[in-house]
C-alpha positions as CSV (number, residue, x, y, z in Angstrom):
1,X,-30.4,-105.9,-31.0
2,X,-28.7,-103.0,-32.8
3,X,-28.7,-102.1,-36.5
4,X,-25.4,-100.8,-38.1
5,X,-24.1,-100.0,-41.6
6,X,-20.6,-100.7,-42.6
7,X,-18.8,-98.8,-45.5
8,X,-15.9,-100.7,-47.4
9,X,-14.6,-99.7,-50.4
10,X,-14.7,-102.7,-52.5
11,X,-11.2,-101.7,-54.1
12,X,-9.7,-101.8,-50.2
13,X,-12.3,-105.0,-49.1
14,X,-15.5,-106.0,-50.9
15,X,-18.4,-108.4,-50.0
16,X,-17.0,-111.0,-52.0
17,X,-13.8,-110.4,-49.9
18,X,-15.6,-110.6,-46.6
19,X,-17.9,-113.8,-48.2
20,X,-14.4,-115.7,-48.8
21,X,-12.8,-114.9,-45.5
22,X,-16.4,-115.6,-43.6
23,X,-14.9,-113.6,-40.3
24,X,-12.8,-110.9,-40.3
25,X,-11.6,-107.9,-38.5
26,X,-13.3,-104.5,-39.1
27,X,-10.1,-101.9,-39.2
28,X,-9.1,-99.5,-40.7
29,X,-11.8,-97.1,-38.7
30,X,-10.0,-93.4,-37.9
31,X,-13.0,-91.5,-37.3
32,X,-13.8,-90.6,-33.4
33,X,-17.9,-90.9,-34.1
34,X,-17.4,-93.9,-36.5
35,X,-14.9,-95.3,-33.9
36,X,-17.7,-94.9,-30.8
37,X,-20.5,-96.8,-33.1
38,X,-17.9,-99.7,-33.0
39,X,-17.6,-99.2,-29.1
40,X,-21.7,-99.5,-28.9
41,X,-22.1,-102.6,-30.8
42,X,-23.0,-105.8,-29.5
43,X,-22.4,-108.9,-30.3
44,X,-25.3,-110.7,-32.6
45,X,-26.4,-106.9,-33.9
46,X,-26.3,-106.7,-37.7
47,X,-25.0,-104.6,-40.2
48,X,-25.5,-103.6,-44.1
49,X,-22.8,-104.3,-45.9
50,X,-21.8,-100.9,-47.9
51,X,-19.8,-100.3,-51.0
52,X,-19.0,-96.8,-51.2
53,X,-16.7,-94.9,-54.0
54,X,-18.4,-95.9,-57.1
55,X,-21.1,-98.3,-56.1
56,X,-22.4,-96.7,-53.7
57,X,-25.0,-99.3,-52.5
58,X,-26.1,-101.7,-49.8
59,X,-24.5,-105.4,-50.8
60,X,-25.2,-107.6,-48.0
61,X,-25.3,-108.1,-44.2
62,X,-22.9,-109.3,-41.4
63,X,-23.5,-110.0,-38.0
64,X,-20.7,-108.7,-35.1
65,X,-19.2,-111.8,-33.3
66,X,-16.4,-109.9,-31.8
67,X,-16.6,-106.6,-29.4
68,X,-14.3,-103.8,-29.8
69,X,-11.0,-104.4,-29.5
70,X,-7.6,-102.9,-30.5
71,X,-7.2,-102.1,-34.1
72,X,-3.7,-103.6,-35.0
73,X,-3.3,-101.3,-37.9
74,X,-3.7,-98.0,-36.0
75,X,-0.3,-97.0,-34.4
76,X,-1.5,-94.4,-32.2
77,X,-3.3,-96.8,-30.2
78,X,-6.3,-94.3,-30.5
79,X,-9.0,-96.7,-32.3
80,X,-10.2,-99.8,-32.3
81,X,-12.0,-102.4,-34.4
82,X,-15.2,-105.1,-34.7
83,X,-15.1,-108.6,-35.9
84,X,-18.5,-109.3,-38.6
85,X,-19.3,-112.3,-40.1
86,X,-20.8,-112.6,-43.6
87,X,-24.7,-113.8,-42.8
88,X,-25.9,-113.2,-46.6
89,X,-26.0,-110.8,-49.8
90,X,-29.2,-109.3,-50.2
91,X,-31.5,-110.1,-53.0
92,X,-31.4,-106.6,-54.4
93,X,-28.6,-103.9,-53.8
94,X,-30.1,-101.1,-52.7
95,X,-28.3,-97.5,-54.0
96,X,-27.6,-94.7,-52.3
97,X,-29.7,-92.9,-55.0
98,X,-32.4,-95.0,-54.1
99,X,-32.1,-94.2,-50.3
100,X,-32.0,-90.8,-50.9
101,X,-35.4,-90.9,-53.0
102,X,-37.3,-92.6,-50.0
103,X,-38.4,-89.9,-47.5
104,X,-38.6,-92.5,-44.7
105,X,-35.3,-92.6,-44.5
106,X,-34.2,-88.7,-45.1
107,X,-33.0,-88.7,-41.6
108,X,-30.0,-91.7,-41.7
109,X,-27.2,-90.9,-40.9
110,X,-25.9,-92.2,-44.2
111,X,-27.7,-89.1,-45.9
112,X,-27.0,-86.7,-42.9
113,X,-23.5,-87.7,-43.0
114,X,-22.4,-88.8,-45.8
115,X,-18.9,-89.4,-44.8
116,X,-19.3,-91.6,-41.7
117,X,-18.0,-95.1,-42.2
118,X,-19.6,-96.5,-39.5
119,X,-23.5,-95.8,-39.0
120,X,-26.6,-96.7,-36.7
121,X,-29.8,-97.2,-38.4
122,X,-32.8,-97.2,-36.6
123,X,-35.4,-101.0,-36.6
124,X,-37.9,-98.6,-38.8
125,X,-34.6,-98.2,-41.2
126,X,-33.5,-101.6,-41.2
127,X,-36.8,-102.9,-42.0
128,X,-37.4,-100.7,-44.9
129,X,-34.1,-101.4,-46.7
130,X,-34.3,-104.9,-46.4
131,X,-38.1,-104.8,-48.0
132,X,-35.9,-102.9,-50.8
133,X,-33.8,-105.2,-51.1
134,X,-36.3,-107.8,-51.6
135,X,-34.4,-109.5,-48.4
136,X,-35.6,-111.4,-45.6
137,X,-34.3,-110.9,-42.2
């Protein structure tokens, strides 16, 4: 099993958003790196929920049920899209402040590269942000 991190902007799509729809499409993805994480998940690996823009912080986890596919939304025919399930919130967001401060996980690529929607974390990662989060796996 893989570990990913998903970034929404809660404005655009928002845990409570993917919570109420249960599964749903991950689109919208126009980035070529972003775009070949989706094309390397599998189905059953988990990813952190992520509100970016003004939160900034870890809200819950989904679990991929659908391998990459087509993104309806993308005209060019270029990118695809994932289909997550909500699995839970967790018990305590976790910030991107509070990422930053922890130098186990200085080398994410949610630090590294700030702007990547779509982002691997390592077990060792995965691990130590759900302890954060006070959330069980």
């Amino acid at each position: 099993m893989a570990y990913w991190l998903l970034k929404s902007e809660p404005s655009t799509w928002s845990w409570n958003d993917q919570v109420k729809k249960g599964t749903e499409h991950w689109d919208g993805v126009r980035n070529y790196q972003a775009a070949n994480n989706m094309k390397a998940m599998k189905i059953g690996d988990l990813a952190f929920f992520y509100h970016s823009v003004n939160e900034k912080q870890i809200v819950g986890i989904v679990e991929v049920v659908k391998l990459y596919y087509p993104d309806h939304t993308d005209k060019s025919g270029r990118f695809g899209m994932v289909d997550v399930k909500a699995v839970k919130p967790v018990e305590e967001p976790v910030t991107l402040a509070q990422i930053k401060a922890e130098p186990e996980l200085e080398d994410m690529p949610l630090v590294k590269q700030s702007r990547l929607s779509v982002c691997p974390v390592s077990a060792k990662e995965w691990k130590h942000i759900l302890k954060m989060a006070k959330t069980k796996a």
